[in-house]
MARBA-3410 file (N, C-alpha, C, O; in Angstrom, 1 decimal):
157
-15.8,25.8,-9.3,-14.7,25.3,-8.4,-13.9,24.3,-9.1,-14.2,23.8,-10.2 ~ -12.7,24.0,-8.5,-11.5,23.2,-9.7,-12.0,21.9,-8.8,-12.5,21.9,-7.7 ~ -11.8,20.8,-10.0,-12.2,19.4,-9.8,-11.0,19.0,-8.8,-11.3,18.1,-8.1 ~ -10.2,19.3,-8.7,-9.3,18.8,-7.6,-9.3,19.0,-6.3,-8.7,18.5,-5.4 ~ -10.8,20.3,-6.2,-10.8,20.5,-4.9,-12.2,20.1,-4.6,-12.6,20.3,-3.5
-13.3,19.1,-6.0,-14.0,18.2,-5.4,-13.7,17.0,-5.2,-14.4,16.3,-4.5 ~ -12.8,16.7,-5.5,-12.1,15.1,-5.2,-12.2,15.1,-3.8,-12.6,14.1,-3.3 ~ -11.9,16.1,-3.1,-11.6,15.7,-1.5,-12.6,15.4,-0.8,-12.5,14.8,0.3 ~ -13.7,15.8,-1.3,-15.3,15.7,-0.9,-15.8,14.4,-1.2,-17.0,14.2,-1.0 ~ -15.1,13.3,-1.9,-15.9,12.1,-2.2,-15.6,10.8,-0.9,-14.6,10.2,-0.6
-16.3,10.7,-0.6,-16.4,9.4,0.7,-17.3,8.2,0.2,-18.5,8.2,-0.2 ~ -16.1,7.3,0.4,-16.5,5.8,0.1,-16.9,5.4,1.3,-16.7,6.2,2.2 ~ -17.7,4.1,1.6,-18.6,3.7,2.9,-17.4,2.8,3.3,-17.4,2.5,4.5 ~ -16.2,2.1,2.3,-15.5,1.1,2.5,-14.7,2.0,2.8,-14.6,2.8,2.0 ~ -13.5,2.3,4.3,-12.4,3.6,4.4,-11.4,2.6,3.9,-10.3,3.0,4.3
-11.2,1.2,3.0,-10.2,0.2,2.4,-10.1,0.9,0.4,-9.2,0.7,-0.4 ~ -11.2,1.5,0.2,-11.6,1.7,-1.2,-10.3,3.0,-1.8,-9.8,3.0,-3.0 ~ -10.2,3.8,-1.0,-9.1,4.4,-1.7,-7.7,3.6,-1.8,-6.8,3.8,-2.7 ~ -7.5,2.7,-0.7,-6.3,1.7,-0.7,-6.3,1.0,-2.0,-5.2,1.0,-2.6 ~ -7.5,0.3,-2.8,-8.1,-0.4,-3.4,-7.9,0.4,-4.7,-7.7,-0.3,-5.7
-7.9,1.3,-4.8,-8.0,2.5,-5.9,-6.3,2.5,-6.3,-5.9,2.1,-7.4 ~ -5.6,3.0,-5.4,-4.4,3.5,-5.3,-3.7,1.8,-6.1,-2.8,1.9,-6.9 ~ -4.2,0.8,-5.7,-3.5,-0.8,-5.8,-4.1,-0.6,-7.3,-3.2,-0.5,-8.2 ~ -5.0,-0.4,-7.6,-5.1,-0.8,-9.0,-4.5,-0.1,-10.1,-4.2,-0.5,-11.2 ~ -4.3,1.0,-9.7,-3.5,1.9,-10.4,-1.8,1.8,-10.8,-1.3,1.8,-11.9
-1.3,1.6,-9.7,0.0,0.8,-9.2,0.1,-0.2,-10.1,1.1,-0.3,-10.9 ~ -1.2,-1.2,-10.0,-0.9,-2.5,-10.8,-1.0,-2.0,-12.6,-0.1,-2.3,-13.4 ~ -2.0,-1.5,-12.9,-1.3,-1.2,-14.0,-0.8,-0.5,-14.7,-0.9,-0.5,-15.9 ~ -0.1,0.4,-13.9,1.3,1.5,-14.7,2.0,0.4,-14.7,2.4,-0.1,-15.8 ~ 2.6,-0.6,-13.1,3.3,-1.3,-13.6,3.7,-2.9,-14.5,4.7,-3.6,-14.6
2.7,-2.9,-14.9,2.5,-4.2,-15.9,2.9,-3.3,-17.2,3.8,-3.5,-17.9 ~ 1.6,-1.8,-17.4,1.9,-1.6,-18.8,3.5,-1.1,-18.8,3.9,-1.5,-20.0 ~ 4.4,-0.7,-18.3,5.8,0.0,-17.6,6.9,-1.1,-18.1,8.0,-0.9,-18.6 ~ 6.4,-2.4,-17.7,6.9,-3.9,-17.8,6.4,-4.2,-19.5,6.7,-5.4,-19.8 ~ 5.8,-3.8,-20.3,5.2,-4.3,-22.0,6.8,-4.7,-22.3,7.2,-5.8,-22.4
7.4,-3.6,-22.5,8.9,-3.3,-23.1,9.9,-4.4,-23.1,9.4,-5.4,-23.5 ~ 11.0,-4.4,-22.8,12.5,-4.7,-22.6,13.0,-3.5,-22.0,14.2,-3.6,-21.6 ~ 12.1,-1.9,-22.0,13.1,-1.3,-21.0,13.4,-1.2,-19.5,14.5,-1.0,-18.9 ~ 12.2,-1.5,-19.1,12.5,-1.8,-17.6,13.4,-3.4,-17.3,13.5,-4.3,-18.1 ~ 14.0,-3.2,-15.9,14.9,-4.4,-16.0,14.1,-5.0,-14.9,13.1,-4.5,-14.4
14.6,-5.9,-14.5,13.5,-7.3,-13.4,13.3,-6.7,-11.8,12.6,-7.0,-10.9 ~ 14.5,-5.6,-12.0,14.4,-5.0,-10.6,12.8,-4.3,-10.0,12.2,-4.4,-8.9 ~ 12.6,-3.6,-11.4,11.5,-2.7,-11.6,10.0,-3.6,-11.5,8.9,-3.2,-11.1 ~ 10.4,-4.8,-11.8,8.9,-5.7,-11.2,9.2,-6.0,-10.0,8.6,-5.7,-9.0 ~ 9.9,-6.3,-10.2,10.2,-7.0,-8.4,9.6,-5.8,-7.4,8.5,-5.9,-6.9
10.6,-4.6,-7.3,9.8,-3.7,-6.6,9.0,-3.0,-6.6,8.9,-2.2,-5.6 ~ 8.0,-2.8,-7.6,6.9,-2.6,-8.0,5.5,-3.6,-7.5,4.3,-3.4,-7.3 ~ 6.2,-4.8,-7.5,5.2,-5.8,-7.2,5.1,-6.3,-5.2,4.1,-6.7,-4.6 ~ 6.4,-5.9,-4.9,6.4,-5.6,-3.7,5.1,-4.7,-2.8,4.2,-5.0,-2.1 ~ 5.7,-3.6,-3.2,4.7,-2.6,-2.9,2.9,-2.8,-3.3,1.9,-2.3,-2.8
3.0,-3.6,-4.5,1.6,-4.2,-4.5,1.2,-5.1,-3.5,0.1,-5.1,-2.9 ~ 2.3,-6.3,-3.3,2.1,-6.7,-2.3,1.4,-6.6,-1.1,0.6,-7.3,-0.6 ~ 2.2,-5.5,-0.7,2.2,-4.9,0.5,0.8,-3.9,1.0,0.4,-3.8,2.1 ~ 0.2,-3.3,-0.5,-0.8,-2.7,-0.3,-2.1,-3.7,-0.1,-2.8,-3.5,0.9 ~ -2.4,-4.7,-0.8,-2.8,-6.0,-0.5,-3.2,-6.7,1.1,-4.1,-7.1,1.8
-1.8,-6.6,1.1,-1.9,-6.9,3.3,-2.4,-6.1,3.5,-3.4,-6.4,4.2 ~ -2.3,-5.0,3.3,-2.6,-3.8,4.2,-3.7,-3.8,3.7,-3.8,-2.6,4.1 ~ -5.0,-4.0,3.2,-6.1,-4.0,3.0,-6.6,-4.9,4.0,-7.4,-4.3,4.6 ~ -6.4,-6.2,4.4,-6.5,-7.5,4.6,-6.0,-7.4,6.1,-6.3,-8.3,6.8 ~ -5.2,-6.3,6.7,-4.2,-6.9,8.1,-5.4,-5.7,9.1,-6.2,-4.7,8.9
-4.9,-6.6,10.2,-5.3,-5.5,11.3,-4.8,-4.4,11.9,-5.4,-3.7,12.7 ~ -3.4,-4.3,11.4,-2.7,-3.1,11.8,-1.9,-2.4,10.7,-1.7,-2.8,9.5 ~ -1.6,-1.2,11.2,-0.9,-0.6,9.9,0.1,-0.8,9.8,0.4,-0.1,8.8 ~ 1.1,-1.4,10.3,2.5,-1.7,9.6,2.6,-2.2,7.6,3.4,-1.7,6.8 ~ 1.6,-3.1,7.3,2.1,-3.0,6.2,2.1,-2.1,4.4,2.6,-2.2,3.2
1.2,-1.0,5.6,0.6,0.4,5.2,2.3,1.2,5.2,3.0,1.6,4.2 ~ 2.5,1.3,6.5,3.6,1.9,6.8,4.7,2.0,5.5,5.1,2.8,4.6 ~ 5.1,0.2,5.9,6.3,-0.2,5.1,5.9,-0.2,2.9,6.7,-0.4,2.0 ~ 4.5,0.1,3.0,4.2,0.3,0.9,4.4,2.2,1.3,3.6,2.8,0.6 ~ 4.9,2.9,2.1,4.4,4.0,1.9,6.4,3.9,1.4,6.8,3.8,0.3
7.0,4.0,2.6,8.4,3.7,2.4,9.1,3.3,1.3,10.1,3.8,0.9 ~ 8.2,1.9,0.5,8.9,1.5,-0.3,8.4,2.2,-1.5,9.1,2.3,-2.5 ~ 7.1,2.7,-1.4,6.7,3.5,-2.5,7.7,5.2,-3.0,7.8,5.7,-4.1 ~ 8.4,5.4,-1.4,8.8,7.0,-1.8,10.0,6.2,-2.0,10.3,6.8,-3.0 ~ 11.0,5.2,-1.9,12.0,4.6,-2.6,11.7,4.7,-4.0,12.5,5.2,-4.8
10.6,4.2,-4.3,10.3,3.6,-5.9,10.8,5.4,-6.5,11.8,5.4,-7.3 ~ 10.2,6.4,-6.2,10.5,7.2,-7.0,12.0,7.6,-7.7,12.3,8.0,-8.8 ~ 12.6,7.3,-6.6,14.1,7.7,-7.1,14.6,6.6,-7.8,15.1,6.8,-8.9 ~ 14.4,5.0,-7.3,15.1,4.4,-8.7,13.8,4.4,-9.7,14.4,4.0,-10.7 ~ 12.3,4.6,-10.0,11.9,5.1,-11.5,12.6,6.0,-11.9,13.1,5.9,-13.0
13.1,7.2,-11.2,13.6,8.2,-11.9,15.4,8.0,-12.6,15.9,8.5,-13.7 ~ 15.8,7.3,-11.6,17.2,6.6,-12.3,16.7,5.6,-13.3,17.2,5.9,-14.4 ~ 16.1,4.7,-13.4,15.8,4.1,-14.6,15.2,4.5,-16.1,15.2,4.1,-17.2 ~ 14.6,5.8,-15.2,14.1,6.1,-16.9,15.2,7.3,-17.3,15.1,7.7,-18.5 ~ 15.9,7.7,-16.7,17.3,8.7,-17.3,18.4,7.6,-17.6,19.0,7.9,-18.6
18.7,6.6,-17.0,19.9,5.9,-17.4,19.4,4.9,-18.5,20.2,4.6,-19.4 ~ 17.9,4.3,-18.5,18.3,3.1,-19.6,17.5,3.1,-20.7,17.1,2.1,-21.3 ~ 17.3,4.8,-21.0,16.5,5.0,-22.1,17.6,5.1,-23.3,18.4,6.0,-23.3 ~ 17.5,4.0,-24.3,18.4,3.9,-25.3,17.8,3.8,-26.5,17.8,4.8,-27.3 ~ 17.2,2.6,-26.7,16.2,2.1,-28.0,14.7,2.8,-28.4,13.7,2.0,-28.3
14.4,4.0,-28.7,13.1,4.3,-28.4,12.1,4.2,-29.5,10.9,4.6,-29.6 ~ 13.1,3.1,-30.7,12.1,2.8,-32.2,11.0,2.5,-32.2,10.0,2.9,-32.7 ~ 11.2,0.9,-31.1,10.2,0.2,-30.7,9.0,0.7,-30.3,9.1,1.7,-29.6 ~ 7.6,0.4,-30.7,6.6,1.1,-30.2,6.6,0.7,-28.3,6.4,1.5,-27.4 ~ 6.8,-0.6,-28.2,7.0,-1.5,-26.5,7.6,-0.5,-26.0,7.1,0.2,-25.1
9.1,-0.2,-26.4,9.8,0.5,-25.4,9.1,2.0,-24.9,9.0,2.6,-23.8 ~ 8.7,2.3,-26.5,8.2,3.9,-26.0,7.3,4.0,-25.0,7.3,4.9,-24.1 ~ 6.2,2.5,-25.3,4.9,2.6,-24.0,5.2,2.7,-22.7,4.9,3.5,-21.7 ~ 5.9,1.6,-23.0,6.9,1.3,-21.8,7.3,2.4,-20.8,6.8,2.6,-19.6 ~ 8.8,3.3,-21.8,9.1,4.7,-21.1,7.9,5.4,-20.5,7.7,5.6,-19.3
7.0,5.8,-21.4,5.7,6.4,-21.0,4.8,6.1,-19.8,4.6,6.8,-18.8 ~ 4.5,5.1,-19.9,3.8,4.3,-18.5,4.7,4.7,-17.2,4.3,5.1,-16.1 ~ 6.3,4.3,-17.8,7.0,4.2,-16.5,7.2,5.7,-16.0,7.1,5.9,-14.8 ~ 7.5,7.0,-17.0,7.2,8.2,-16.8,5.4,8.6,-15.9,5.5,9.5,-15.0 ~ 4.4,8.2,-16.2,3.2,8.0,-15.4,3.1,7.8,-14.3,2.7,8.4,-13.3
4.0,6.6,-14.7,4.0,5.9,-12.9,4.9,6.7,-12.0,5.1,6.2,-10.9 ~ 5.4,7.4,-12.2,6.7,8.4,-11.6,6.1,9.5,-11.1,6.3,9.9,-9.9 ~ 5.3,10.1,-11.8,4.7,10.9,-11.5,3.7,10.8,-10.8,3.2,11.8,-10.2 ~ 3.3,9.7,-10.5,1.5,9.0,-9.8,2.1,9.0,-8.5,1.2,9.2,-7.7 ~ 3.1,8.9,-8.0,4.2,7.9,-7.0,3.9,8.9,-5.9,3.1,8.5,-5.0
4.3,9.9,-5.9,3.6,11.4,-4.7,2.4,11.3,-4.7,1.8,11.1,-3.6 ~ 1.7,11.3,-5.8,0.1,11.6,-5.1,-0.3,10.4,-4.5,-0.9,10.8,-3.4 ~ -0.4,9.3,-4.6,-0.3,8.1,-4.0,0.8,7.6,-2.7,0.9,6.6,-2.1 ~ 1.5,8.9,-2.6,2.2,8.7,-1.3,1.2,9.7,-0.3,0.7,9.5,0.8 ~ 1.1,10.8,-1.0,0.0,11.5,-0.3,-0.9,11.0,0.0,-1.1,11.2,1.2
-1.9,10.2,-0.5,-2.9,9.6,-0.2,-3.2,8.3,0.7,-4.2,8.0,1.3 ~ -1.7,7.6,0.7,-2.1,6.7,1.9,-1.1,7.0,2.8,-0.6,6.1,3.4 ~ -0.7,8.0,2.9,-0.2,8.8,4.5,-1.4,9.3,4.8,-1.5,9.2,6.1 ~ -2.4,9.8,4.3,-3.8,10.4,5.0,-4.4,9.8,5.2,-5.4,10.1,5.8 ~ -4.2,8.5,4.7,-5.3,6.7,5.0,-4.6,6.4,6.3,-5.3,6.3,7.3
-3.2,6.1,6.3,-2.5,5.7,6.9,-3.0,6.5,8.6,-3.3,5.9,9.6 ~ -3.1,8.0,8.3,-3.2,9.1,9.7,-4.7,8.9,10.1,-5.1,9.3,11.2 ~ -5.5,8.2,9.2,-7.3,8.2,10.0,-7.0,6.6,10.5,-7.7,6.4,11.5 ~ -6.2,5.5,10.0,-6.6,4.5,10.6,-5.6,4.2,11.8,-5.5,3.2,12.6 ~ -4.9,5.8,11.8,-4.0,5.6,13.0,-5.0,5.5,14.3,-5.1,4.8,15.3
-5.7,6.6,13.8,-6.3,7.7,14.9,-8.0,6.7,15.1,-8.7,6.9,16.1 ~ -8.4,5.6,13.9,-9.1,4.6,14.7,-8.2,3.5,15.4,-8.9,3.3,16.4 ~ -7.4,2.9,15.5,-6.6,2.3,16.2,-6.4,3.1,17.6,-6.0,2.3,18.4 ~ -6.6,3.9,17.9,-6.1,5.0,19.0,-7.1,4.9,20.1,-6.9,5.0,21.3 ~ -8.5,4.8,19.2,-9.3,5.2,19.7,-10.3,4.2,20.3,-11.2,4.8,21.0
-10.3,3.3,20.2,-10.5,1.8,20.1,-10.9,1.4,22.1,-10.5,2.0,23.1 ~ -11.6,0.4,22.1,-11.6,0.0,23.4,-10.4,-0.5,24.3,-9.8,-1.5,24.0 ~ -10.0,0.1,25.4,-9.1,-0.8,25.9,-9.3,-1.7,26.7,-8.3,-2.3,27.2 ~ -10.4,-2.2,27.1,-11.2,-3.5,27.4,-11.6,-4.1,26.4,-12.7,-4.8,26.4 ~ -10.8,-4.0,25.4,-11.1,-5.1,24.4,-10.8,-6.6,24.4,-9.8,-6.7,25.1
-11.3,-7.7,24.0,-10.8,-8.9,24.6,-10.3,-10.0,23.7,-10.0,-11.2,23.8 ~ -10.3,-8.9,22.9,-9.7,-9.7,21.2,-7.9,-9.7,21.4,-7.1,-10.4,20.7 ~ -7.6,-8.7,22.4,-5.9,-8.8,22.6,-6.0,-9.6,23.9,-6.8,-9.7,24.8 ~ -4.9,-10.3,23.7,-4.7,-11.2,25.1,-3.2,-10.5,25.9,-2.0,-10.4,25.8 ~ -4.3,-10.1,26.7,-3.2,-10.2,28.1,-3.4,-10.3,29.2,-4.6,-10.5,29.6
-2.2,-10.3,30.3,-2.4,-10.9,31.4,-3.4,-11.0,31.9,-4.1,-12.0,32.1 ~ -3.9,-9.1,32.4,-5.3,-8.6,32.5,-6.4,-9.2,32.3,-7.2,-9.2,33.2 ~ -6.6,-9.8,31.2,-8.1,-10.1,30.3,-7.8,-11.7,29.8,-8.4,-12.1,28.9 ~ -6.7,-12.6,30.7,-6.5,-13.9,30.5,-7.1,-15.0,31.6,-6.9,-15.1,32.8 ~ -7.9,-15.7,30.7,-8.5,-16.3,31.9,-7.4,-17.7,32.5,-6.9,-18.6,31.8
-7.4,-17.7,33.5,-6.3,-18.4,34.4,-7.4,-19.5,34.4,-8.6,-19.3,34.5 ~ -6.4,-21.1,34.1,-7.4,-22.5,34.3,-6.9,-22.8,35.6,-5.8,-22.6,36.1 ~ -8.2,-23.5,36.1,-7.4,-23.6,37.7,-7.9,-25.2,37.8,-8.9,-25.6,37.2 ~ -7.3,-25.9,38.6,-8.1,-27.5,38.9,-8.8,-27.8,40.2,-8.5,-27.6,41.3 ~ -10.0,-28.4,39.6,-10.7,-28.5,41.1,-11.1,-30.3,40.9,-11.9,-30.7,40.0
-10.7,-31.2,41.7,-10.8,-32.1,41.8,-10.8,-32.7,40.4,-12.0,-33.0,39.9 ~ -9.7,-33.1,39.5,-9.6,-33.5,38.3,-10.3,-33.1,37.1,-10.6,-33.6,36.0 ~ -10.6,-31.7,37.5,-11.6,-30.9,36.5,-10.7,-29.6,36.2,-10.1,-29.0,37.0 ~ -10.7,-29.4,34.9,-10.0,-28.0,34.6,-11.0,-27.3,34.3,-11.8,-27.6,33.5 ~ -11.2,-26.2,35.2,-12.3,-24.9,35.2,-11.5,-23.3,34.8,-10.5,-22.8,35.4
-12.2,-22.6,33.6,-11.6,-21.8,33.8,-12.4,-20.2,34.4,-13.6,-20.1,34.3 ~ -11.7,-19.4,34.9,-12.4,-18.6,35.9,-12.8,-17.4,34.9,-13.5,-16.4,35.2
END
């Protein structure tokens, strides 16, 4: 059987560890991507964004900031792909070449890693969904307890 169709069979106990996987990966195409002078400051910036972002999203209770690294991740592909066609000039340097290379990697990594936490993204939809609605960790009106006064005493019901 092709190894790509045992990957799908591997389950981590942590459902955060493919998130975790995908972040480290990210972090270093784009550090090694950044060795150079070819990438320009934009390319960290938003590169490091989306690190950012996957970070919360490890850390947050909801998936918005899943959402928004998925977004800025399928952005990233088109300006990696304008960056590595428009500002490839100098390629003597061994930096620049790594550079090009990593950032060519990371270009290519950018789909399967969009793939992958859209399908992270779709199971922690569907635990969020599924969840108690007498839960008492959300406050509302319903499930708020009203203080009421009884002879210079605040009691709550």
């Amino acid at each position: 059987m092709a190894w790509f169709l045992e990957i799908k069979k591997i389950k981590f106990k942590n459902p955060m560890t493919t998130i975790k996987i995908v972040l480290i990966l990210h972090y270093l195409l784009t550090v090694m991507g950044a060795i150079g002078t070819f990438n320009p400051f934009v390319y960290l910036f938003y590169n490091f964004v989306i690190i950012l972002l996957l970070i919360w999203s490890i850390y947050s209770k909801t998936d918005e900031p899943l959402k928004l690294a998925i977004i800025l991740n399928m952005c990233a592909v088109i300006l990696d792909a304008l960056y590595i066609v428009a500002l490839v000039e100098d390629t003597k340097s061994r930096k620049v070449v790594l550079s090009i290379v990593a950032s060519s990697i990371h270009l290519i990594f950018r789909p399967f890693s969009i793939l992958v936490l859209i399908k992270k993204d779709e199971k922690l939809s569907e635990g969020n969904s599924e969840e108690n609605p007498n839960d008492k960790s959300i406050q509302t009106v319903d499930n708020y307890d009203f203080p009421t006064f009884k002879k210079n005493k605040i009691t709550i019901l």
